[in-house]
Chimera marker file (.cmm) of the C-alpha trace (Angstrom):
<marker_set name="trace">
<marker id="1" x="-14.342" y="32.925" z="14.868" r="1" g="1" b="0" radius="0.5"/>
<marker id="2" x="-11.755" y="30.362" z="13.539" r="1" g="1" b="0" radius="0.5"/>
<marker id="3" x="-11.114" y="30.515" z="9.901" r="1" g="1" b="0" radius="0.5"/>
<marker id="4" x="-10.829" y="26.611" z="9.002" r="1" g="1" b="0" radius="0.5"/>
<marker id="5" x="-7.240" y="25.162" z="8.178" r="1" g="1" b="0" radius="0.5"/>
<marker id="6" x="-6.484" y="23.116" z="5.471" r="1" g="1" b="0" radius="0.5"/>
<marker id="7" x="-3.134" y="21.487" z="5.561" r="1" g="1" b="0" radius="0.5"/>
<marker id="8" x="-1.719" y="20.782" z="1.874" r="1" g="1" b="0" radius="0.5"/>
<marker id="9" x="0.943" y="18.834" z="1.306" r="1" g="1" b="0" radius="0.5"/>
<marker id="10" x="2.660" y="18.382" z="-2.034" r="1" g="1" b="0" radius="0.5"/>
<marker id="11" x="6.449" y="17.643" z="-2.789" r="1" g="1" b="0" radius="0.5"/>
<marker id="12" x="6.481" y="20.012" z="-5.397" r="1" g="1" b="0" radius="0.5"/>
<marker id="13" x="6.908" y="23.826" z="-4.320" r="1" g="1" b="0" radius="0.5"/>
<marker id="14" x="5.653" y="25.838" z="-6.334" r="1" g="1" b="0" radius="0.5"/>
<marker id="15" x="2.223" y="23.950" z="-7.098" r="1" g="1" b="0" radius="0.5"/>
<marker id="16" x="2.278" y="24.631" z="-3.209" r="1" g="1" b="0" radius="0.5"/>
<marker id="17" x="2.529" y="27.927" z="-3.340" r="1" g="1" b="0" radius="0.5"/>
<marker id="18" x="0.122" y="28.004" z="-5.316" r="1" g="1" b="0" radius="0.5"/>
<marker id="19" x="-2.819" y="25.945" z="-4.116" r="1" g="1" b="0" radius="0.5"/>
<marker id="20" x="-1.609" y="28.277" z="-0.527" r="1" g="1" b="0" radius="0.5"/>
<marker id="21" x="-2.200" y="31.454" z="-2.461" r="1" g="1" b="0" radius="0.5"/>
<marker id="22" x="-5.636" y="30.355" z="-3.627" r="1" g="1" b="0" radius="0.5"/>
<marker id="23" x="-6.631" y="28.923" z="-0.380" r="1" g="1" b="0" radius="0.5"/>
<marker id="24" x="-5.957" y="32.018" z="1.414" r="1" g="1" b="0" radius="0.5"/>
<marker id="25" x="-7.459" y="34.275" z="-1.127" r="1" g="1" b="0" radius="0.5"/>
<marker id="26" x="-10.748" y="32.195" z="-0.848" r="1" g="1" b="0" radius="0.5"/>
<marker id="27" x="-10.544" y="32.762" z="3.365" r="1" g="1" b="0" radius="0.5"/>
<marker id="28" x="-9.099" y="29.465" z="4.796" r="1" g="1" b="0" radius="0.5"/>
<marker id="29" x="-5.736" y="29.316" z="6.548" r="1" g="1" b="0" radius="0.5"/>
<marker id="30" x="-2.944" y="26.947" z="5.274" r="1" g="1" b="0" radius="0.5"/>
<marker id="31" x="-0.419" y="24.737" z="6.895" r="1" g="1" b="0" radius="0.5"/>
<marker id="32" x="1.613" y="23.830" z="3.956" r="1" g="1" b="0" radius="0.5"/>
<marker id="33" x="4.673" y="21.302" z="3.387" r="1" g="1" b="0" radius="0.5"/>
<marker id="34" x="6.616" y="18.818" z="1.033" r="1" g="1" b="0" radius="0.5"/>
<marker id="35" x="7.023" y="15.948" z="3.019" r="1" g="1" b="0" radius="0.5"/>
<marker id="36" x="4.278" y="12.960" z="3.820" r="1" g="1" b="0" radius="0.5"/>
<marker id="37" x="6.223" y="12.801" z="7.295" r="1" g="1" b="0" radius="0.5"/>
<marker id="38" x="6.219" y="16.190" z="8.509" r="1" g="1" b="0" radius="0.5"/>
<marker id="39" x="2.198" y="16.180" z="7.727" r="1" g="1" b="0" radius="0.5"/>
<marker id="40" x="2.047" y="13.368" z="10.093" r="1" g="1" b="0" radius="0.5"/>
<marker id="41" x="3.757" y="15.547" z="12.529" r="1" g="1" b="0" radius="0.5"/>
<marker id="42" x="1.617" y="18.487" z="11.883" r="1" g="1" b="0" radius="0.5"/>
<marker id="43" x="-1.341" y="16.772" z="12.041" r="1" g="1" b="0" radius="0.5"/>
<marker id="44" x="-0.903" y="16.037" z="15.431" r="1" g="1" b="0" radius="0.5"/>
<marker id="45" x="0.478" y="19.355" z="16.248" r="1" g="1" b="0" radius="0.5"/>
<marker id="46" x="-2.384" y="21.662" z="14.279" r="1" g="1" b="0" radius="0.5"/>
<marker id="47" x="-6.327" y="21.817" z="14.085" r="1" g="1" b="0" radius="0.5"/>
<marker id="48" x="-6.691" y="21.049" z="10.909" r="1" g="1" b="0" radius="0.5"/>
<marker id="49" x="-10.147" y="20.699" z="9.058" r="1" g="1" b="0" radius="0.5"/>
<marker id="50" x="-9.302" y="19.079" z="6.301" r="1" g="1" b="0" radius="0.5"/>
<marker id="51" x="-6.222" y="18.160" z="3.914" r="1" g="1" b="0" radius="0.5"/>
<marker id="52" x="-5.029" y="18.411" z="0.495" r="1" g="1" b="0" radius="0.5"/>
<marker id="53" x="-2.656" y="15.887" z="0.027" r="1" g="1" b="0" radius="0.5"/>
<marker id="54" x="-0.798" y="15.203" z="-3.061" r="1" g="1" b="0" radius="0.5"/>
<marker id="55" x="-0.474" y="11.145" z="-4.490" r="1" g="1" b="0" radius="0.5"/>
<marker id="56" x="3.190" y="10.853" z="-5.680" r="1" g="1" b="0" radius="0.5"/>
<marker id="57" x="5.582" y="12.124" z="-3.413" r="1" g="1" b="0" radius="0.5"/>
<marker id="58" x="9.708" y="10.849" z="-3.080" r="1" g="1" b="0" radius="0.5"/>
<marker id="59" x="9.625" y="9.770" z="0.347" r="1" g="1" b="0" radius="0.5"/>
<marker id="60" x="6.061" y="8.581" z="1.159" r="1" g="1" b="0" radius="0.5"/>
<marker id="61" x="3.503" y="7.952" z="-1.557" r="1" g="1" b="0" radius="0.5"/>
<marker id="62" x="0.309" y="10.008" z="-0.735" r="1" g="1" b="0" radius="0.5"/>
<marker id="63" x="-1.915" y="6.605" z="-0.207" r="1" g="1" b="0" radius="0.5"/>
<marker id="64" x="0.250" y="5.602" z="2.644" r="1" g="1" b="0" radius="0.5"/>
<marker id="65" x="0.236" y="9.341" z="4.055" r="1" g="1" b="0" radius="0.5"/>
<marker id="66" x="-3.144" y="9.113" z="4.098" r="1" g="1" b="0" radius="0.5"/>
<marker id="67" x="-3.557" y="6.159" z="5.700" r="1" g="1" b="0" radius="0.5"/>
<marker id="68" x="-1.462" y="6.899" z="8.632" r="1" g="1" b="0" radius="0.5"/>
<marker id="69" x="-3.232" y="10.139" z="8.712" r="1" g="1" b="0" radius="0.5"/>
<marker id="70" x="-7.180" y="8.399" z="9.334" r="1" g="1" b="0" radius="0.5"/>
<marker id="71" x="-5.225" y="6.073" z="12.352" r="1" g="1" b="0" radius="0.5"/>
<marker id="72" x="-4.441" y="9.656" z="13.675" r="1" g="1" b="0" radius="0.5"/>
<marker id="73" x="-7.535" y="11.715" z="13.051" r="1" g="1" b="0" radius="0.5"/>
<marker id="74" x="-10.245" y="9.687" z="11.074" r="1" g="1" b="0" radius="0.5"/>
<marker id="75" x="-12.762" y="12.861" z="11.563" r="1" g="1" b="0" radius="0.5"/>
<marker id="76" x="-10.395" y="14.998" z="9.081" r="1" g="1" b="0" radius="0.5"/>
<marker id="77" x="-11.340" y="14.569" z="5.348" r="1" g="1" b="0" radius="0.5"/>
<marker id="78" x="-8.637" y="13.945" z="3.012" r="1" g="1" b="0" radius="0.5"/>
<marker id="79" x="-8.634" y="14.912" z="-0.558" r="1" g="1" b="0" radius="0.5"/>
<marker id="80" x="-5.945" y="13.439" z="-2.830" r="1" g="1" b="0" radius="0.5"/>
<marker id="81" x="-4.701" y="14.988" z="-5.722" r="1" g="1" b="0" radius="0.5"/>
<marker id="82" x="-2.473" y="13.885" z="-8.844" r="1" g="1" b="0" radius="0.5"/>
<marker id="83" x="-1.640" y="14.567" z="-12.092" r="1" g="1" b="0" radius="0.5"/>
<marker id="84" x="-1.044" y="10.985" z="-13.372" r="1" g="1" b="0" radius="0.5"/>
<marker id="85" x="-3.830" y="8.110" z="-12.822" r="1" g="1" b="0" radius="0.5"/>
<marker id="86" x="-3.940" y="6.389" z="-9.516" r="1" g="1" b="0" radius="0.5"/>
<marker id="87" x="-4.649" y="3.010" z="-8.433" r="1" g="1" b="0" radius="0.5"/>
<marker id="88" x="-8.403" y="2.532" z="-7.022" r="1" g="1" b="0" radius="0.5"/>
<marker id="89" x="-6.966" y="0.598" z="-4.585" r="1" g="1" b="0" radius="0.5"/>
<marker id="90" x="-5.210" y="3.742" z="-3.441" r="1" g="1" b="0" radius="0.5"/>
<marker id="91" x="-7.616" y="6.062" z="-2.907" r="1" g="1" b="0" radius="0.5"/>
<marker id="92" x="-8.928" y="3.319" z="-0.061" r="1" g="1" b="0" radius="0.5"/>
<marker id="93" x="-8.434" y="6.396" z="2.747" r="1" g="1" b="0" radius="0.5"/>
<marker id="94" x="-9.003" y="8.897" z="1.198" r="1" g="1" b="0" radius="0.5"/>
<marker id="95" x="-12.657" y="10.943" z="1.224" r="1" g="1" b="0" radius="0.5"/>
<marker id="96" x="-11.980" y="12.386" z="-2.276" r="1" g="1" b="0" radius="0.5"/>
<marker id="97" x="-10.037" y="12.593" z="-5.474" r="1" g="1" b="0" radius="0.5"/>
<marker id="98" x="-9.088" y="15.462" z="-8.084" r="1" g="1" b="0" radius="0.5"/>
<marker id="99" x="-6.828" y="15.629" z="-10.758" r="1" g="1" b="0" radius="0.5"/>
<marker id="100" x="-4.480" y="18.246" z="-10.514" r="1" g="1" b="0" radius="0.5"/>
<marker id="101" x="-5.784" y="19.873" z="-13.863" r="1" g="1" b="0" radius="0.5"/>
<marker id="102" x="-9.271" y="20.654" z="-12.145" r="1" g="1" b="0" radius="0.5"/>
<marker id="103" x="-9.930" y="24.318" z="-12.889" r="1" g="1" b="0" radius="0.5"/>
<marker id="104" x="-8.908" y="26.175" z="-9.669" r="1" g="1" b="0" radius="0.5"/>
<marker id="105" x="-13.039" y="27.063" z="-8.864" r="1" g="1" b="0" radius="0.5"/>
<marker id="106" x="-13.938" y="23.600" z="-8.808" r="1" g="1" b="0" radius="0.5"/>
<marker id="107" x="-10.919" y="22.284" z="-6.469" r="1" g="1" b="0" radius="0.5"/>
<marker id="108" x="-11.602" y="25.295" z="-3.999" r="1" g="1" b="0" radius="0.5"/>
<marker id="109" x="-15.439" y="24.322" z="-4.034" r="1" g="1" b="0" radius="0.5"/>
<marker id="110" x="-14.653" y="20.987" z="-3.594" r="1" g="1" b="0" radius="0.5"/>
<marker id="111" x="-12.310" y="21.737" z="0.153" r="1" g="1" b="0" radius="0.5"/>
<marker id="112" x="-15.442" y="23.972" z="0.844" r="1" g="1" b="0" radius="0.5"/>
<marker id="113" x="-17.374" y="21.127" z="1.025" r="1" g="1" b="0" radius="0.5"/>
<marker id="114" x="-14.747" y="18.888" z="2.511" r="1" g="1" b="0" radius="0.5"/>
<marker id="115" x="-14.642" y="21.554" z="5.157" r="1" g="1" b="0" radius="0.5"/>
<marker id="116" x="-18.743" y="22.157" z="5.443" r="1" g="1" b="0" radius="0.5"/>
<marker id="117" x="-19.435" y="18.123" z="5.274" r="1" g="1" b="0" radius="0.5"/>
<marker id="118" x="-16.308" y="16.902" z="7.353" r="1" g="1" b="0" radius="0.5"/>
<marker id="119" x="-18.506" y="14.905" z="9.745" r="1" g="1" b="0" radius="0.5"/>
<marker id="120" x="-20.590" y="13.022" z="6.774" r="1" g="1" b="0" radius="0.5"/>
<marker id="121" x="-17.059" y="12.221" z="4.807" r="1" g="1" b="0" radius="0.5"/>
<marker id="122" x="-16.006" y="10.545" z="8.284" r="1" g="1" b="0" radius="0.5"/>
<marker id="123" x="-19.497" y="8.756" z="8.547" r="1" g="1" b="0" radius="0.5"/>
<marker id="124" x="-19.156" y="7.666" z="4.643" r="1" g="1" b="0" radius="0.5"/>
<marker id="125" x="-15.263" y="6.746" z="5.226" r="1" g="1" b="0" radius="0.5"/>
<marker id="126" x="-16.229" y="4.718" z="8.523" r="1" g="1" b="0" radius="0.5"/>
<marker id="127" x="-19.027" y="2.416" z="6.885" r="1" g="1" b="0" radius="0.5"/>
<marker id="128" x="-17.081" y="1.651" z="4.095" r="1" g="1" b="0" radius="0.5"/>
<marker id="129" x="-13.920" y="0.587" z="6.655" r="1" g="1" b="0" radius="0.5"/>
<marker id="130" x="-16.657" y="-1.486" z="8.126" r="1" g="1" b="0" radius="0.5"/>
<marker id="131" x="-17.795" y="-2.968" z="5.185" r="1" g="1" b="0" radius="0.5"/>
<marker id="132" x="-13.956" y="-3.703" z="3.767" r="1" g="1" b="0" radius="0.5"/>
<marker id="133" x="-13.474" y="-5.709" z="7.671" r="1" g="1" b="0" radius="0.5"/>
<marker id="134" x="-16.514" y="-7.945" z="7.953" r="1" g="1" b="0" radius="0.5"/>
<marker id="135" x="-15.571" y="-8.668" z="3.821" r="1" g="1" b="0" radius="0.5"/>
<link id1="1" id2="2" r="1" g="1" b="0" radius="0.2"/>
<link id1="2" id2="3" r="1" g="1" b="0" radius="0.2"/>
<link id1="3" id2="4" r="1" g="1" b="0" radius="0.2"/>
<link id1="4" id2="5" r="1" g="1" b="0" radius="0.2"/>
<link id1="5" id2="6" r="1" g="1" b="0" radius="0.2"/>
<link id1="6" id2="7" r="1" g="1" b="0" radius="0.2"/>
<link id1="7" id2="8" r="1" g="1" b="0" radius="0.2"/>
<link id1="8" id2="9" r="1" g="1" b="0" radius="0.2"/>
<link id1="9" id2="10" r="1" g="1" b="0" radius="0.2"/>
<link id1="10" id2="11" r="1" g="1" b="0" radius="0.2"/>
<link id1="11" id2="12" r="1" g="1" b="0" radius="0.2"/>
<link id1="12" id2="13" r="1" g="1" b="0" radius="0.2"/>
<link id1="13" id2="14" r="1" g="1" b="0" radius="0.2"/>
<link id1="14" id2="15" r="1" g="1" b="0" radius="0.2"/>
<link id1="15" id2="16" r="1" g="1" b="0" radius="0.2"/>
<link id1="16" id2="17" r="1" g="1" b="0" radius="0.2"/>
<link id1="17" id2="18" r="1" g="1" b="0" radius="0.2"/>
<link id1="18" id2="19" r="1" g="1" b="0" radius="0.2"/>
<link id1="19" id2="20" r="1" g="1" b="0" radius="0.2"/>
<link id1="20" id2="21" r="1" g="1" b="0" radius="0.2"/>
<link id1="21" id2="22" r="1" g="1" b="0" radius="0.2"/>
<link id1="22" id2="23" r="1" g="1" b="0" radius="0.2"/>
<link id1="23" id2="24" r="1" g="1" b="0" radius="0.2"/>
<link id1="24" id2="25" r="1" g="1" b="0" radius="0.2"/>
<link id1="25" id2="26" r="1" g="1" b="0" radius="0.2"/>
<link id1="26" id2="27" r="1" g="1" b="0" radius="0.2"/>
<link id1="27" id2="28" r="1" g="1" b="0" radius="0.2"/>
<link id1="28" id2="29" r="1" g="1" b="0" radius="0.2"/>
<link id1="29" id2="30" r="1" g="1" b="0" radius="0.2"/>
<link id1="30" id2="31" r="1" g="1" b="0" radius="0.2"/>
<link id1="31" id2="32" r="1" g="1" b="0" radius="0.2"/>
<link id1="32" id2="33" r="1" g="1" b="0" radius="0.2"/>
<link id1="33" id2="34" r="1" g="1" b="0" radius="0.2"/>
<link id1="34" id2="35" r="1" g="1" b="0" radius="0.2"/>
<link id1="35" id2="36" r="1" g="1" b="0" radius="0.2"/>
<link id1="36" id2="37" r="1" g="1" b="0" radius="0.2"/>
<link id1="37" id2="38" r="1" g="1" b="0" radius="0.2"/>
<link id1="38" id2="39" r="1" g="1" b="0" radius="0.2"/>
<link id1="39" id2="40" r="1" g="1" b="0" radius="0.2"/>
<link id1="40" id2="41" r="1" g="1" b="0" radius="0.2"/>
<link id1="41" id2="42" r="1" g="1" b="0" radius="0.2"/>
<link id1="42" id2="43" r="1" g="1" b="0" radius="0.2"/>
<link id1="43" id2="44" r="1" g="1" b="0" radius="0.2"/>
<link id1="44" id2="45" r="1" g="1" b="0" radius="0.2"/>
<link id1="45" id2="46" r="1" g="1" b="0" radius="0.2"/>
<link id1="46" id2="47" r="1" g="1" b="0" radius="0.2"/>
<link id1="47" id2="48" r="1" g="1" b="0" radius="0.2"/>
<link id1="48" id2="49" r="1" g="1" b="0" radius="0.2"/>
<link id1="49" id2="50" r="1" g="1" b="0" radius="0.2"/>
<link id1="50" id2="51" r="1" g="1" b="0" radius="0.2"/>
<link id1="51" id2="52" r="1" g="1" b="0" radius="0.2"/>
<link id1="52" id2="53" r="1" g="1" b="0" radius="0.2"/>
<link id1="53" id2="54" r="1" g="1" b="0" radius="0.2"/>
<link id1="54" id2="55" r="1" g="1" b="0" radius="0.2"/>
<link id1="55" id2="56" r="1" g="1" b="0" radius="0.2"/>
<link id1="56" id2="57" r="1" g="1" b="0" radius="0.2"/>
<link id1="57" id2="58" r="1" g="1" b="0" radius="0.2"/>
<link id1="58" id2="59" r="1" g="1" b="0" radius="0.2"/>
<link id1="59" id2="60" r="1" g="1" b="0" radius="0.2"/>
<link id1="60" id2="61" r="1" g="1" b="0" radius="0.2"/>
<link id1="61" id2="62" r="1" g="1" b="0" radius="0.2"/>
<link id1="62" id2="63" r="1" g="1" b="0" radius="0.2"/>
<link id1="63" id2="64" r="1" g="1" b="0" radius="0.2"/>
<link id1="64" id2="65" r="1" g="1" b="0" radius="0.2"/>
<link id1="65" id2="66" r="1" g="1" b="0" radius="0.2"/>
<link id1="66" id2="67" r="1" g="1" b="0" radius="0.2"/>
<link id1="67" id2="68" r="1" g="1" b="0" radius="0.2"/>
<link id1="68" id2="69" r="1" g="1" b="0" radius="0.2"/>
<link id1="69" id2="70" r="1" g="1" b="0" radius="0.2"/>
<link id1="70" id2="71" r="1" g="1" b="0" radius="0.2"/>
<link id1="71" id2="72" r="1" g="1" b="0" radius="0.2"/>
<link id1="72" id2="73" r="1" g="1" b="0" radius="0.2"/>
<link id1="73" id2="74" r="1" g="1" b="0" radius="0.2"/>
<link id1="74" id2="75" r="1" g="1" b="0" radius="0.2"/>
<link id1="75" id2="76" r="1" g="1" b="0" radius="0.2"/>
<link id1="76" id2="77" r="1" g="1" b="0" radius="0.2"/>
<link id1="77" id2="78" r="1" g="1" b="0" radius="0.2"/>
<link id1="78" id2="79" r="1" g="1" b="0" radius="0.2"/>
<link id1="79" id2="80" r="1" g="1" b="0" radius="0.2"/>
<link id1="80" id2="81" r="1" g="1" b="0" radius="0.2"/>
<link id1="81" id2="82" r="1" g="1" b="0" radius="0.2"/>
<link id1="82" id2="83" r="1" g="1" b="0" radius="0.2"/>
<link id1="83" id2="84" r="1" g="1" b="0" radius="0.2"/>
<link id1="84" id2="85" r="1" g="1" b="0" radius="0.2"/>
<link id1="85" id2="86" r="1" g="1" b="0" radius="0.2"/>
<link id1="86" id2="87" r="1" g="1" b="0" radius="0.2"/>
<link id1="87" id2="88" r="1" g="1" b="0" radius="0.2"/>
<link id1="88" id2="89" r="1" g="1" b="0" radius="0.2"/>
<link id1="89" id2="90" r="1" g="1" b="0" radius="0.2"/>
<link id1="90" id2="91" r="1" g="1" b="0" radius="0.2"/>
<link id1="91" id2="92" r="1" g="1" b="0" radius="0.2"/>
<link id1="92" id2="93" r="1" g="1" b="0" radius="0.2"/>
<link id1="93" id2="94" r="1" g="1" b="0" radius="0.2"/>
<link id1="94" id2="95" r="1" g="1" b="0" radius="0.2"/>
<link id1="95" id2="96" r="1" g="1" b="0" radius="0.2"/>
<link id1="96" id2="97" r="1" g="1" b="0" radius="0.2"/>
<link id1="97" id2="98" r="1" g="1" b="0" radius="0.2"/>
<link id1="98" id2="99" r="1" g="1" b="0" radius="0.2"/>
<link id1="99" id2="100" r="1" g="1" b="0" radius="0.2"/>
<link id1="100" id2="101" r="1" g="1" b="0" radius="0.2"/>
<link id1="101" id2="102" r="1" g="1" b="0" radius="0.2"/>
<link id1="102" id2="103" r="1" g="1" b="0" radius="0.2"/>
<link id1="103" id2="104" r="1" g="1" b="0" radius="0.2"/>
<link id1="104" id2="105" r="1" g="1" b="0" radius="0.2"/>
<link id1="105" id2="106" r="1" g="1" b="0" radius="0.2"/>
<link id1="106" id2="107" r="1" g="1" b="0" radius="0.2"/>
<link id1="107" id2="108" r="1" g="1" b="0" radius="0.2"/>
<link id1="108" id2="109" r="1" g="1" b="0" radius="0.2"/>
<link id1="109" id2="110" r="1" g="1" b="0" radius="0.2"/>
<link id1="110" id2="111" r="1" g="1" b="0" radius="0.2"/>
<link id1="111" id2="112" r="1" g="1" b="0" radius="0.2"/>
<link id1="112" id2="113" r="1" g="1" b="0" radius="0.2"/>
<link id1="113" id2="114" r="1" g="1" b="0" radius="0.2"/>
<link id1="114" id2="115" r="1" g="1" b="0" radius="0.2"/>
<link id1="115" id2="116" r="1" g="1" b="0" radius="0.2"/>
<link id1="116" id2="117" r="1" g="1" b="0" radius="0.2"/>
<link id1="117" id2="118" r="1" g="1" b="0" radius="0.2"/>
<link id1="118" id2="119" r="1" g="1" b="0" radius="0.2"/>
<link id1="119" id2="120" r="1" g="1" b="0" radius="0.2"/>
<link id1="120" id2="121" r="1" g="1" b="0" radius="0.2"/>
<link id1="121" id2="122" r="1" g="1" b="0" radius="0.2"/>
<link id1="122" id2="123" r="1" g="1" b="0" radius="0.2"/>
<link id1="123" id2="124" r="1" g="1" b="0" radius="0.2"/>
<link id1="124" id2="125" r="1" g="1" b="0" radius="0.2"/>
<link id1="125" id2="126" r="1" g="1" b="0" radius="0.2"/>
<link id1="126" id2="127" r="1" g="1" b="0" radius="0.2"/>
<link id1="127" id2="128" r="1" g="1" b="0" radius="0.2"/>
<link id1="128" id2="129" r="1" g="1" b="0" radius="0.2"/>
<link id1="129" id2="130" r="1" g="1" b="0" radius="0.2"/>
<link id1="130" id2="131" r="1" g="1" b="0" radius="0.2"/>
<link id1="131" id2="132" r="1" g="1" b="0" radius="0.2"/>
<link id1="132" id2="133" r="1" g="1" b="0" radius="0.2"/>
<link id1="133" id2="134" r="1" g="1" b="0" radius="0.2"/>
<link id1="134" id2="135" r="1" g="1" b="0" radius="0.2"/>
</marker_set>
């Protein structure tokens, strides 16, 4: 059987490295890198269940990643992480949010359940797109 694949992209390397460690230590396999456009790529390239993506990033802010990633795949969840506040109006395709200080047990938990629930996050992201075009 498959293990699932989360792809997790952050700019920063070694808070890569070590979300990867801790991803693969809990069972998943990782597709990791630091740049919004080469997840695109990936994305279409790799089965992915789900993705970790970070919000500010030099060459693409995570928000616009993410919305280029649901035109692609809608059906993968995306969580969005960050260290600073974001804008609500940024986390508009995006299926969940953590800060970057969440202790490491709730943020693997958390992709657990992005991974377990992926077709309900869809469903949830879908009605709200709805919703937001006959607004």
């Amino acid at each position: 059987m498959r293990k699932p694949t989360i792809l997790c992209v952050d700019d920063e390397l070694n808070v890569l490295s070590g979300r990867e460690a801790l991803l693969r230590l809990h069972g998943y396999d990782v597709v990791v890198t630091t740049s919004g456009r080469q997840s695109l790529r990936l994305l279409q390239q790799v089965a992915v269940d789900a993705v970790v993506l970070d919000y500010r990033m030099p060459e693409m802010m995570g928000d616009t990643v993410a919305a280029r990633m649901k035109q692609l795949k809608p059906e993968v969840p995306i969580m969005m992480l960050s260290a600073d506040r974001v804008p609500p109006a940024a986390l508009g395709s995006v299926d969940t949010f953590f800060s970057k200080n969440v202790p490491p047990d709730l943020f693997v938990d958390a992709v657990h359940d992005m991974v377990a629930l992926g077709a309900p996050f869809f469903h949830r992201w879908l009605q709200t797109w709805k919703q937001r075009l006959s607004a």
